[in-house]
N, CA, C and O atoms as CSV, one atom per row, in Angstrom:
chain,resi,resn,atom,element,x,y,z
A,1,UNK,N,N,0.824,-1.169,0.000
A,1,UNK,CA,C,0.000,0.000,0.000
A,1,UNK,C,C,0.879,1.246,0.000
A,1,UNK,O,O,1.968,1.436,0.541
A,2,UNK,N,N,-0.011,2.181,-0.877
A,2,UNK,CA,C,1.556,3.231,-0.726
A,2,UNK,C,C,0.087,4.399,-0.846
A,2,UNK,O,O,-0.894,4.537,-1.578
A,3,UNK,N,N,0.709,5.090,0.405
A,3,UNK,CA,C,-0.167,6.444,0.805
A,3,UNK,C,C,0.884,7.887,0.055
A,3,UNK,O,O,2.100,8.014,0.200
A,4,UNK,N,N,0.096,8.677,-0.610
A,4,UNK,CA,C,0.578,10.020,-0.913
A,4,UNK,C,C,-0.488,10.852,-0.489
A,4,UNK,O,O,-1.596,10.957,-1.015
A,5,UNK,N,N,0.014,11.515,0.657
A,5,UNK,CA,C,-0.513,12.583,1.079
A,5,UNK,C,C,-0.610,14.329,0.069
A,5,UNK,O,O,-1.276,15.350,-0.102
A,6,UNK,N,N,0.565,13.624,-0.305
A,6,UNK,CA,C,0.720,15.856,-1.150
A,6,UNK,C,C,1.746,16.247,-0.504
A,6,UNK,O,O,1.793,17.442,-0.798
A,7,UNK,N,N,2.956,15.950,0.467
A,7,UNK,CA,C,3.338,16.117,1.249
A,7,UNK,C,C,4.749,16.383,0.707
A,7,UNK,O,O,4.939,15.481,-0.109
A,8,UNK,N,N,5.872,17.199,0.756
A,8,UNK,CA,C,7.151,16.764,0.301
A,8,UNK,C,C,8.013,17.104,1.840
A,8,UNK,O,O,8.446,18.122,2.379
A,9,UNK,N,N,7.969,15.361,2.236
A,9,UNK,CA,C,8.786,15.277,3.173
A,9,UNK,C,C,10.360,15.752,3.094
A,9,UNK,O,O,10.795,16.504,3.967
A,10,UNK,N,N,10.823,15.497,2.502
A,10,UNK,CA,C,12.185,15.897,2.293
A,10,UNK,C,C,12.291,17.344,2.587
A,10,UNK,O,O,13.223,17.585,3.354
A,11,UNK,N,N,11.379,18.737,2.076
A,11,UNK,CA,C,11.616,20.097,2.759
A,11,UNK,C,C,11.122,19.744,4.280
A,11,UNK,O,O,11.560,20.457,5.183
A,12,UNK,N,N,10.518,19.020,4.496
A,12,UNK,CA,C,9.809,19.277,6.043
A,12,UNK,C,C,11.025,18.820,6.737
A,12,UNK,O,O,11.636,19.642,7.419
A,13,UNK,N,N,11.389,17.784,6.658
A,13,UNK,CA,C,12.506,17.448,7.199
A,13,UNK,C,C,14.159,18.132,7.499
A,13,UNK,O,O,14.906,17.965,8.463
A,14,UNK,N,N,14.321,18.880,6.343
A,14,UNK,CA,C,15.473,19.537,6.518
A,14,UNK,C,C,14.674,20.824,7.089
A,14,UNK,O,O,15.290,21.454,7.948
A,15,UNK,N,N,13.455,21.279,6.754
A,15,UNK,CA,C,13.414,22.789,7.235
A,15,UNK,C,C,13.363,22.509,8.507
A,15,UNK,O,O,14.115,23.252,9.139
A,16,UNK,N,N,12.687,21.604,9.291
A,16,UNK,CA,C,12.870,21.079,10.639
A,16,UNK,C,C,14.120,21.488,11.256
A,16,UNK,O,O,14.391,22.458,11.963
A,17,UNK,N,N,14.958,20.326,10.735
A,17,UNK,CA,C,16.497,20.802,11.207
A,17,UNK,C,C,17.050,21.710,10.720
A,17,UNK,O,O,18.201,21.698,11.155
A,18,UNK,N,N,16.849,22.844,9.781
A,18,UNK,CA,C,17.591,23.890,9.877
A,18,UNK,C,C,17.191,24.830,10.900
A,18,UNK,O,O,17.975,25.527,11.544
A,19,UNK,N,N,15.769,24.814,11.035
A,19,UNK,CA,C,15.345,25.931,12.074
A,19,UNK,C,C,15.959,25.353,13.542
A,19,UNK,O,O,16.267,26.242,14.335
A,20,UNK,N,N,16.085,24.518,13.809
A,20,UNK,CA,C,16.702,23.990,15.353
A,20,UNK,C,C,17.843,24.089,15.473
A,20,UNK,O,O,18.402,24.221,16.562
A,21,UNK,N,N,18.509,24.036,14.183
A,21,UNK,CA,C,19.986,23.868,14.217
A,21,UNK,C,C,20.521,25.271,14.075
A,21,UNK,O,O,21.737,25.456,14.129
A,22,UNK,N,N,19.658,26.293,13.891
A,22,UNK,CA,C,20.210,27.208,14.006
A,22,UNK,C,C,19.474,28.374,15.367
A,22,UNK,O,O,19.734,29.551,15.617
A,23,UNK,N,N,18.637,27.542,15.919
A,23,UNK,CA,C,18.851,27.703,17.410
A,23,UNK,C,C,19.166,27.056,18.515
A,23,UNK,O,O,18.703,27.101,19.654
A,24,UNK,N,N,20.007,26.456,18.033
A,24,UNK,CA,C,21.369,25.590,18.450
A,24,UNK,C,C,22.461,26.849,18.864
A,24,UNK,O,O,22.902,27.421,19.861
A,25,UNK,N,N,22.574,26.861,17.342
A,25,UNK,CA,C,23.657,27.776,17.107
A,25,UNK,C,C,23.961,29.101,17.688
A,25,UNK,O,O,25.027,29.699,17.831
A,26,UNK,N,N,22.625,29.428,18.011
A,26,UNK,CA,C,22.680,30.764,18.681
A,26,UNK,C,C,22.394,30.922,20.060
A,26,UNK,O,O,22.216,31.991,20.644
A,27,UNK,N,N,22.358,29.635,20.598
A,27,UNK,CA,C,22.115,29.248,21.893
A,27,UNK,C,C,23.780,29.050,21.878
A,27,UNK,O,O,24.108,29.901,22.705
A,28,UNK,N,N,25.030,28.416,21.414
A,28,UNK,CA,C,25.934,28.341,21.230
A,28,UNK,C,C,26.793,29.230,21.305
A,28,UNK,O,O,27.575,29.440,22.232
A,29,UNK,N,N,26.653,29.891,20.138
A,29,UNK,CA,C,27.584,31.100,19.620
A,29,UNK,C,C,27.086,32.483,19.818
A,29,UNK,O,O,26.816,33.055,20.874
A,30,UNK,N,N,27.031,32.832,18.816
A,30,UNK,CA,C,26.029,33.966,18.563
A,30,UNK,C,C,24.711,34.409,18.495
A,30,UNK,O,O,24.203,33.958,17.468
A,31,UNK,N,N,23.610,35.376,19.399
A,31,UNK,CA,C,22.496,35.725,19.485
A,31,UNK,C,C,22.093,35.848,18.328
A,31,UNK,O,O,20.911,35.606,18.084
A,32,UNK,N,N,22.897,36.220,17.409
A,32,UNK,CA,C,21.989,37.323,15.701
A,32,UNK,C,C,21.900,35.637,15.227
A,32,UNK,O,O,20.694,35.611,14.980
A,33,UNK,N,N,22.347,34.328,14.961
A,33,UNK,CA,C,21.697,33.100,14.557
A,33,UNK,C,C,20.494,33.135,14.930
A,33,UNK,O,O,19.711,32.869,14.018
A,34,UNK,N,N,19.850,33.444,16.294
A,34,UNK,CA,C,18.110,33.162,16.297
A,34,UNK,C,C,17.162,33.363,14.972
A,34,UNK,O,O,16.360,32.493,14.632
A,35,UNK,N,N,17.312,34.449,14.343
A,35,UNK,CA,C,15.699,34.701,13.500
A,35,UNK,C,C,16.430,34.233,12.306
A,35,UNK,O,O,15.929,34.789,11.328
A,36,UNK,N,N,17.478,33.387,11.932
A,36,UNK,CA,C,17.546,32.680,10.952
A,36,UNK,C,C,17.040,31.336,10.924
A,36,UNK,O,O,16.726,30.779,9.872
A,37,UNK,N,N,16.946,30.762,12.148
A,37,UNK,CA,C,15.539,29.708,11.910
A,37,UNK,C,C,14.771,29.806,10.908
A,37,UNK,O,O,14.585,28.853,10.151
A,38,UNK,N,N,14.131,31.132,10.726
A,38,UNK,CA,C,13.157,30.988,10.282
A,38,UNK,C,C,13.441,30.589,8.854
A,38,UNK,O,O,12.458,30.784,8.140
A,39,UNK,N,N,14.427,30.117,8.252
A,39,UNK,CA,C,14.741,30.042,7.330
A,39,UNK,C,C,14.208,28.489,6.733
A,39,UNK,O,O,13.552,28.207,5.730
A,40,UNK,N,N,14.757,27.690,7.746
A,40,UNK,CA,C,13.926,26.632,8.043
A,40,UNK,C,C,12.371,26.282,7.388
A,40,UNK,O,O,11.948,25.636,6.429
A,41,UNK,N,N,11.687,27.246,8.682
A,41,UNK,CA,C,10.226,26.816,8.711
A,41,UNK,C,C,10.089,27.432,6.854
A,41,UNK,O,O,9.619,26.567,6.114
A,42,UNK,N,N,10.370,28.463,6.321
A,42,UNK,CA,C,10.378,28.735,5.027
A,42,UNK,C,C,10.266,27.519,4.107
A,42,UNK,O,O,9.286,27.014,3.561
A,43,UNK,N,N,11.536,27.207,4.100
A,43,UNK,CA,C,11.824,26.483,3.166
A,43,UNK,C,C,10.729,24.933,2.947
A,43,UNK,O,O,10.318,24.300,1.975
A,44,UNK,N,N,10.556,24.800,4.815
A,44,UNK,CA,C,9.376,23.549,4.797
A,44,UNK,C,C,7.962,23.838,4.054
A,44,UNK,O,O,7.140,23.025,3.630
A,45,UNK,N,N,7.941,25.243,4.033
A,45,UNK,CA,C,6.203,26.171,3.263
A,45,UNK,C,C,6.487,25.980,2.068
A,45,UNK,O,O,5.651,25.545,1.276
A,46,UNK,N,N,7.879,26.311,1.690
A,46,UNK,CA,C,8.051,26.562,0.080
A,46,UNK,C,C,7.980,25.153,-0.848
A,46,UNK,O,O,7.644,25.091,-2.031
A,47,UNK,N,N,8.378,24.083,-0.006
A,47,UNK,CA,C,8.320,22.647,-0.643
A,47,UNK,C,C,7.678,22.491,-1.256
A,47,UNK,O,O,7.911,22.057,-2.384
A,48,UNK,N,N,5.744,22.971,-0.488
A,48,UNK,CA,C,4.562,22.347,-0.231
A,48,UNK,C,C,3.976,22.602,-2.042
A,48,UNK,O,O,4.561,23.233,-2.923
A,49,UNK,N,N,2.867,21.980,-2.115
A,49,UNK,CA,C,2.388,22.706,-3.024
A,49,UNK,C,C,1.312,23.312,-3.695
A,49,UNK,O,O,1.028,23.359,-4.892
A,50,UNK,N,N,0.482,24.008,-2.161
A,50,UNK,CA,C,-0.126,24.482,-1.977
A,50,UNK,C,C,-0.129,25.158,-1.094
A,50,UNK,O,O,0.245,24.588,-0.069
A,51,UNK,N,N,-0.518,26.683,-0.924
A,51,UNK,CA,C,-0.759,27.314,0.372
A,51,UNK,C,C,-1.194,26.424,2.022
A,51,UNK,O,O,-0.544,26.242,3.051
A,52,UNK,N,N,-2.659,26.024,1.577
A,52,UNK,CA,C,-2.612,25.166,2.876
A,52,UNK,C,C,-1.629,24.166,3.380
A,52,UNK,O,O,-1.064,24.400,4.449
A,53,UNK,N,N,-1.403,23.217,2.803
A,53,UNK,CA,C,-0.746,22.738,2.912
A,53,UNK,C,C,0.695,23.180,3.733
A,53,UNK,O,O,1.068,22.751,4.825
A,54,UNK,N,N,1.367,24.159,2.868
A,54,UNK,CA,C,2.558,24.832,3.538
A,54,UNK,C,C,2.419,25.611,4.769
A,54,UNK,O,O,3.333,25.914,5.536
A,55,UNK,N,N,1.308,25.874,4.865
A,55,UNK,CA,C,0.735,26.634,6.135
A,55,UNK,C,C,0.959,25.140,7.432
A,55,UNK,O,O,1.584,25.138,8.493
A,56,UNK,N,N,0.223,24.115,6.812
A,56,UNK,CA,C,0.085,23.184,7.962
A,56,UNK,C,C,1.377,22.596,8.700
A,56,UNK,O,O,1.697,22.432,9.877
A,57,UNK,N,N,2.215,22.255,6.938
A,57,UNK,CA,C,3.914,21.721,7.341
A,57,UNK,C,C,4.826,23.259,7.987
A,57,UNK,O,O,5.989,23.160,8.377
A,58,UNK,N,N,4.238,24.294,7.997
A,58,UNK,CA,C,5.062,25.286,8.488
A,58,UNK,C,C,5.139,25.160,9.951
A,58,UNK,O,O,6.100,25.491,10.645
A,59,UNK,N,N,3.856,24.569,10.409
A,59,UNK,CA,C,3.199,24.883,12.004
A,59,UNK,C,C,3.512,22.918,12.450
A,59,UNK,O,O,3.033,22.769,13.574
A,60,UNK,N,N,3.892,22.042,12.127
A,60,UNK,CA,C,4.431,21.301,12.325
A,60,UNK,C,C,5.886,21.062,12.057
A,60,UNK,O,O,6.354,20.006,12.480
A,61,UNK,N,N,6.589,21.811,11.476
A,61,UNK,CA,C,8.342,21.735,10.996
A,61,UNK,C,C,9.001,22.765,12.608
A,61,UNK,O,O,10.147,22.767,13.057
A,62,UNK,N,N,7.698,23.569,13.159
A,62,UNK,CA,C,8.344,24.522,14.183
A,62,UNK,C,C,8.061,23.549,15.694
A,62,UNK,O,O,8.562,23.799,16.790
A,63,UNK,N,N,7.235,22.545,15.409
A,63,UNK,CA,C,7.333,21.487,16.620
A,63,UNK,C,C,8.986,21.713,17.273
A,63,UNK,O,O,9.057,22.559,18.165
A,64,UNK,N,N,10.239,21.039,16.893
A,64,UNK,CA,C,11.520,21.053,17.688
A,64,UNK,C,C,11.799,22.420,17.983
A,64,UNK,O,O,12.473,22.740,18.962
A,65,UNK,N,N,11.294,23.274,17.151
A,65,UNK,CA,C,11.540,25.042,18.337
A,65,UNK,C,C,10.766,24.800,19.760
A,65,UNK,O,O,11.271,24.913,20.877
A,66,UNK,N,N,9.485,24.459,19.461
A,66,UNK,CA,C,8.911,23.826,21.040
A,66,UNK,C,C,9.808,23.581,21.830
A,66,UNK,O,O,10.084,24.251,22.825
A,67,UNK,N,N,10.527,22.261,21.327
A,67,UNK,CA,C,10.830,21.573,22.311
A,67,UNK,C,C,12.504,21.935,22.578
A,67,UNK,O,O,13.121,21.335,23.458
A,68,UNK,N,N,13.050,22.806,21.863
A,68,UNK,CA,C,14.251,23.757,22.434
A,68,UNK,C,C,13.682,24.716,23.296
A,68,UNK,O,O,14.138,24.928,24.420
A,69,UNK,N,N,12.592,25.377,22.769
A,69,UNK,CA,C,11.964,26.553,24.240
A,69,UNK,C,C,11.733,25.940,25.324
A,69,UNK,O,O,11.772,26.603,26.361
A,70,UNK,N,N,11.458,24.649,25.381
A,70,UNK,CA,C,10.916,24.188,26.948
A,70,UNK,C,C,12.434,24.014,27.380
A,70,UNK,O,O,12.829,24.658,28.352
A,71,UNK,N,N,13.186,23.283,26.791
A,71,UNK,CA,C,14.857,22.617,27.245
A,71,UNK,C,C,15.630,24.064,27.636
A,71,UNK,O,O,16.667,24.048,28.298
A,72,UNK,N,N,14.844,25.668,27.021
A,72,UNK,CA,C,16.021,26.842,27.677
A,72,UNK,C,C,16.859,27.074,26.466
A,72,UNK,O,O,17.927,27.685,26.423
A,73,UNK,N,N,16.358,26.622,25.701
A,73,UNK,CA,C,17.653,27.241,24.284
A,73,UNK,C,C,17.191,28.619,24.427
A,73,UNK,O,O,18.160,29.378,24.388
A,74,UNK,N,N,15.933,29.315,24.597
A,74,UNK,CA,C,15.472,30.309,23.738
A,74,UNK,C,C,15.795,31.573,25.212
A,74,UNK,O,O,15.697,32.800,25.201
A,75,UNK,N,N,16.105,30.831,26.100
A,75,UNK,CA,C,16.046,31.773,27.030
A,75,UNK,C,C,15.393,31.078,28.698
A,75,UNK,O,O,14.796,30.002,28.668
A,76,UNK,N,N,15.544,31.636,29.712
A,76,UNK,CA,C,14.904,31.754,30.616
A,76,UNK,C,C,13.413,32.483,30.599
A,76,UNK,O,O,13.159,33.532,30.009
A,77,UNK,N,N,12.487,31.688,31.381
A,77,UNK,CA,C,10.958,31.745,31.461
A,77,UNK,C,C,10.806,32.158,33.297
A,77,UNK,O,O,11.235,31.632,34.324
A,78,UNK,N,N,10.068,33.217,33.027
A,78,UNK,CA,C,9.466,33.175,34.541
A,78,UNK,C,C,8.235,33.923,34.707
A,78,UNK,O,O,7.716,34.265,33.644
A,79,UNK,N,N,7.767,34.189,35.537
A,79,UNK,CA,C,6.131,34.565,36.096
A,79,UNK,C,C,5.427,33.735,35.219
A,79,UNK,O,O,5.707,32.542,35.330
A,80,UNK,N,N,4.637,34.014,34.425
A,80,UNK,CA,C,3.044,33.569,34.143
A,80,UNK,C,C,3.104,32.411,33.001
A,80,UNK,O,O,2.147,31.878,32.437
A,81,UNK,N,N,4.782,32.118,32.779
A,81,UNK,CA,C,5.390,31.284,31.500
A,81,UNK,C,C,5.506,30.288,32.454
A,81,UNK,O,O,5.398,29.155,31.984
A,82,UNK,N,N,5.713,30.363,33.792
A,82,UNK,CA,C,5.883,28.615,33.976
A,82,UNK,C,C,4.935,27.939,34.900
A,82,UNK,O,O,5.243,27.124,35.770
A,83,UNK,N,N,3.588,28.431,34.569
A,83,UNK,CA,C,2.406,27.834,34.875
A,83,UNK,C,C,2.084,27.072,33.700
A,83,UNK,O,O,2.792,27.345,32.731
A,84,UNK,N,N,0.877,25.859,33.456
A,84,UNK,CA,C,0.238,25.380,32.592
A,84,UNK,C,C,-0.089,26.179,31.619
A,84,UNK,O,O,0.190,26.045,30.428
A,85,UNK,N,N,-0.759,27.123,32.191
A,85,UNK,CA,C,-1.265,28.161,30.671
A,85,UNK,C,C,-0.356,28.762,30.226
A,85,UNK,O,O,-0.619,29.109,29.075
A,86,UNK,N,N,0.805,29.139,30.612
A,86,UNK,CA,C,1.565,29.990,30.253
A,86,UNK,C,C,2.305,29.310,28.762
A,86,UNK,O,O,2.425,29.687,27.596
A,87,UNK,N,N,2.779,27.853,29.730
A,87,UNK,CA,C,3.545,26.715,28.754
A,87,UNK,C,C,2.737,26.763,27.457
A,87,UNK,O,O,3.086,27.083,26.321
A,88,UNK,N,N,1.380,26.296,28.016
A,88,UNK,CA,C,0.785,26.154,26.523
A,88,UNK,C,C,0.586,27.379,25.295
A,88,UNK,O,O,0.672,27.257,24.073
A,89,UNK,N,N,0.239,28.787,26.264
A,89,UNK,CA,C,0.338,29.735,25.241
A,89,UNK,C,C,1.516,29.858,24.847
A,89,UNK,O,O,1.681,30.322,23.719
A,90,UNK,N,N,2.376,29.580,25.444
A,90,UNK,CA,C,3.877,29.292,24.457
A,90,UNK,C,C,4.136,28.714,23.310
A,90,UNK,O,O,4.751,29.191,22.356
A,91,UNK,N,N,3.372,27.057,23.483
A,91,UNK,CA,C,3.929,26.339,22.149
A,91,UNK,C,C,2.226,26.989,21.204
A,91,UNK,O,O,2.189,26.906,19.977
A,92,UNK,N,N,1.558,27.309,21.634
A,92,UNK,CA,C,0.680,28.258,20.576
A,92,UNK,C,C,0.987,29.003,19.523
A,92,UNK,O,O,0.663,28.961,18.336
A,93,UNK,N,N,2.025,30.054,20.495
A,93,UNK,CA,C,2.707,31.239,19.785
A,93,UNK,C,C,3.496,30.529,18.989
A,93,UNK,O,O,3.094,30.627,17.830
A,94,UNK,N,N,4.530,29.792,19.095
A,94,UNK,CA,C,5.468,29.404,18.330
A,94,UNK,C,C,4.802,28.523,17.204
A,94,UNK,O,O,5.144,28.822,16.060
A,95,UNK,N,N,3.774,27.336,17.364
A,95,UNK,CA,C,2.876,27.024,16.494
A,95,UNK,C,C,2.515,28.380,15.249
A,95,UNK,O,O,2.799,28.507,14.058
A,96,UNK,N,N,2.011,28.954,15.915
A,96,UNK,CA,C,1.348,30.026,15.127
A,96,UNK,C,C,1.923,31.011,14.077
A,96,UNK,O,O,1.453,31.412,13.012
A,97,UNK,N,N,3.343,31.330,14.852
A,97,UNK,CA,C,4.087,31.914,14.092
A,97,UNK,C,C,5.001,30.917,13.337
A,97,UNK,O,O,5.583,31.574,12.474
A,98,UNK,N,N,5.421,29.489,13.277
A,98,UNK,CA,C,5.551,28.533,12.479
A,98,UNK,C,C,4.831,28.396,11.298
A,98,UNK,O,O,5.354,28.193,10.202
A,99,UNK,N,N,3.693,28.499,11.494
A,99,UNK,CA,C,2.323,28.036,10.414
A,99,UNK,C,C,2.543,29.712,9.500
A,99,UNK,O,O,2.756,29.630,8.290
A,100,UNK,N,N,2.488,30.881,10.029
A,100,UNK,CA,C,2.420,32.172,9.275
A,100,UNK,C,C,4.200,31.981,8.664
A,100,UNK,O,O,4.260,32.217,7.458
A,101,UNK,N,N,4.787,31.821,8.936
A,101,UNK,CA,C,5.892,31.530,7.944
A,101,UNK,C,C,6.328,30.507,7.221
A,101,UNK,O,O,7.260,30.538,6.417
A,102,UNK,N,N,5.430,29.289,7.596
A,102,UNK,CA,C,5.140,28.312,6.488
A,102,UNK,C,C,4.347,28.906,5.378
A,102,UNK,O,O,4.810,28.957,4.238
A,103,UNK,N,N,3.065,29.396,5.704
A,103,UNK,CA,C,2.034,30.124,4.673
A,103,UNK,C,C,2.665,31.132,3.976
A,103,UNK,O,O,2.069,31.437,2.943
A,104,UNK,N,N,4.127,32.025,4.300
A,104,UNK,CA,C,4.622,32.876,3.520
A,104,UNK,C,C,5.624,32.175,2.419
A,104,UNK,O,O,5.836,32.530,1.260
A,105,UNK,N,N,6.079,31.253,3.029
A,105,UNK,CA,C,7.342,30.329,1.819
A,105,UNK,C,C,5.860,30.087,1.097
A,105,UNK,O,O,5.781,30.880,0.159
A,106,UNK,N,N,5.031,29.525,1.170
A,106,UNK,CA,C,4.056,28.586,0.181
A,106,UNK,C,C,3.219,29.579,-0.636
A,106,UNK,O,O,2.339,29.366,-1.470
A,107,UNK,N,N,3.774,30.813,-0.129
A,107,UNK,CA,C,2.772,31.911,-0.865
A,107,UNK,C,C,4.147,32.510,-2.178
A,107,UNK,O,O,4.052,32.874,-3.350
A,108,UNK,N,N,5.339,32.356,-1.219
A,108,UNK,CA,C,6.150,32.725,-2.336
A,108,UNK,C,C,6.375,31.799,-3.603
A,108,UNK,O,O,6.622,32.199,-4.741
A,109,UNK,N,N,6.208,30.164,-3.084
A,109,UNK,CA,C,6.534,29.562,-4.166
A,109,UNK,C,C,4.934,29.574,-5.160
A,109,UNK,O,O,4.826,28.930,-6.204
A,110,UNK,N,N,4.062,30.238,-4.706
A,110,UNK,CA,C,2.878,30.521,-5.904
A,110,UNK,C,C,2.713,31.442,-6.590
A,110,UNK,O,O,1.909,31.388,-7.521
A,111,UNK,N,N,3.470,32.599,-6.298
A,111,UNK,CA,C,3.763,33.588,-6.776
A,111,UNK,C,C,5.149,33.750,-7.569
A,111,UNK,O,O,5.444,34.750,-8.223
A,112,UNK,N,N,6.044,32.481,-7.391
A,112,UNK,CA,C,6.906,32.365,-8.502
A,112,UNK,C,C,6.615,31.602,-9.646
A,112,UNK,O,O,6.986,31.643,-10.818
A,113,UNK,N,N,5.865,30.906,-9.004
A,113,UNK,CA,C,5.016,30.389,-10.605
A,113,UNK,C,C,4.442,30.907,-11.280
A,113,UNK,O,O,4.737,30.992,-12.472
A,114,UNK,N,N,3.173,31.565,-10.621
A,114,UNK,CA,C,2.786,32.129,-11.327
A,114,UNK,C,C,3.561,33.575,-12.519
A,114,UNK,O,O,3.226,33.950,-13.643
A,115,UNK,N,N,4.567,33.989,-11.666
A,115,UNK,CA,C,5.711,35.241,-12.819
A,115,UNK,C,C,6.296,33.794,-13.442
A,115,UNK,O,O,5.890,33.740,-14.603
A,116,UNK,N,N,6.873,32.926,-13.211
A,116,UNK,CA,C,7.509,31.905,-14.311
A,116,UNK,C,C,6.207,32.198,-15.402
A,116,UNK,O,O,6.221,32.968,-16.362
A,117,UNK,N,N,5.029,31.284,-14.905
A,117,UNK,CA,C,4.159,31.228,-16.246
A,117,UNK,C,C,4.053,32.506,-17.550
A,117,UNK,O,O,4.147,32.319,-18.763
A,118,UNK,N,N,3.791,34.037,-16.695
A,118,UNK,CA,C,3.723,34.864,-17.283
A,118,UNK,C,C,4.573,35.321,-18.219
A,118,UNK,O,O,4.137,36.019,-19.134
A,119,UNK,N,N,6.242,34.918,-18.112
A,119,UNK,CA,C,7.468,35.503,-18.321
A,119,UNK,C,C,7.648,34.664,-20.102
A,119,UNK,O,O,8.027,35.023,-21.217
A,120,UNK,N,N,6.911,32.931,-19.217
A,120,UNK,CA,C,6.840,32.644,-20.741
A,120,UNK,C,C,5.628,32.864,-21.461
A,120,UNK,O,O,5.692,32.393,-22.597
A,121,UNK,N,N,4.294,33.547,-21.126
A,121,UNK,CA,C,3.824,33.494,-22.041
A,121,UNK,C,C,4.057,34.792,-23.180
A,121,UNK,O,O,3.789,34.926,-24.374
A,122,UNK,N,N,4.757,35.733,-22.045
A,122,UNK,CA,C,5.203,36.862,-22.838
A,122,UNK,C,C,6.161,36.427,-24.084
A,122,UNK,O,O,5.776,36.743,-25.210
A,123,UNK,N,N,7.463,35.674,-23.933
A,123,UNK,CA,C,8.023,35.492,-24.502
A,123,UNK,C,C,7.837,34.725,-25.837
A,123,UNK,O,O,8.720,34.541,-26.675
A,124,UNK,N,N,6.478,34.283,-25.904
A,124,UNK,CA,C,5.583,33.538,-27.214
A,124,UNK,C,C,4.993,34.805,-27.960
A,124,UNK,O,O,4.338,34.451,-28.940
A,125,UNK,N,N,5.032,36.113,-27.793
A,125,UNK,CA,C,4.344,36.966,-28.162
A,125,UNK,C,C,5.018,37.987,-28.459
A,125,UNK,O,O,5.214,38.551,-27.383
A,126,UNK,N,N,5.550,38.636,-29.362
A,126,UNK,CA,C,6.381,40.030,-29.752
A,126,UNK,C,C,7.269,39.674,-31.132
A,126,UNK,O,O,6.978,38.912,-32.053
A,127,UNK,N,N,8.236,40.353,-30.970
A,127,UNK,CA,C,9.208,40.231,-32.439
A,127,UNK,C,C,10.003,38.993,-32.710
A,127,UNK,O,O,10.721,38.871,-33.702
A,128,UNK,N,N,9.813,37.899,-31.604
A,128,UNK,CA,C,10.587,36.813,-31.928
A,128,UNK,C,C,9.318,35.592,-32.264
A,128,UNK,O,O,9.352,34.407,-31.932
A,129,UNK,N,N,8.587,36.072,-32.770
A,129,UNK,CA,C,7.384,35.195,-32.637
A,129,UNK,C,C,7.699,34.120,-34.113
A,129,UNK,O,O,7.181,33.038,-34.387
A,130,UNK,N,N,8.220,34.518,-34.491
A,130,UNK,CA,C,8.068,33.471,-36.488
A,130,UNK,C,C,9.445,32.715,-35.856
A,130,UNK,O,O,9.701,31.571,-36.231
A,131,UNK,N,N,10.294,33.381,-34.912
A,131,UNK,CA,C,11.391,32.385,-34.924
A,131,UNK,C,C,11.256,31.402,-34.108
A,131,UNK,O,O,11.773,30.317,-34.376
A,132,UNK,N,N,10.664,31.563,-33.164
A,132,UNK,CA,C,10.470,30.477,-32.009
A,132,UNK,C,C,9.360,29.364,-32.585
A,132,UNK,O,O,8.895,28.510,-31.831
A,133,UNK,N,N,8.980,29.456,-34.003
A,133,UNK,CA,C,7.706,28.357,-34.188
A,133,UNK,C,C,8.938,27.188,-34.844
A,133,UNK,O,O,8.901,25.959,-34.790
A,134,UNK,N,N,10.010,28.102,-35.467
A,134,UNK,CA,C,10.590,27.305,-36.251
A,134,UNK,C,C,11.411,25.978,-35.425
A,134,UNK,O,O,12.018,25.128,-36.076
């Protein structure tokens, strides 16, 4: 039995680990690595090939940011963050803003298609038109 979801695991997977691995890195080294994660969750949106879709793998590829924010990569938590609700409006936020930068890679890769399509249909139309039939 072979299931196809629509899914292209292979971006989900590396955008996964790039976004962790580069708050790794900045848990490591350098602070300015943090908002290159997001490069990550991108690339997991841009795979997809569809908006929804990239929206959904965006807000599941940011799951291991979760679970570096709970472990302290992202920082120290205190007052109203280390109650139940707090935790959970945590992995919300990060959900949420996962999924809105999944939905932006998946919006960019529809909007490069769509200028690909246009670029050639222009190019079927003007002064090179008798040469390109040949």
């Amino acid at each position: 039995m072979r299931y196809d979801l629509g899914i292209d695991v292979k971006s989900l997977v590396f955008g996964a680990a790039i976004a962790a691995a580069f708050i790794i890195f900045g848990y490591l080294y350098w602070d300015w690595f943090y908002p290159f994660s997001a490069i990550g969750l991108l690339y997991a949106g841009y795979g997809q090939r569809d908006i929804k879709t990239g929206t959904a793998i965006g807000a599941f590829a940011s799951t291991p940011i979760i679970a570096l924010t709970f472990q302290g990569y992202l920082g120290h938590f205190d007052g109203f963050f280390l109650t139940e609700s707090g935790i959970i409006t945590v992995a919300i936020i990060i959900l949420l803003v996962g999924a809105f930068v999944g939905f932006v890679g998946a919006w960019a890769k529809r909007d490069r298609i769509k200028a690909k399509e246009e670029f050639e249909k222009k190019q079927k139309i003007g002064k090179n038109k008798k040469k390109n039939k040949k």
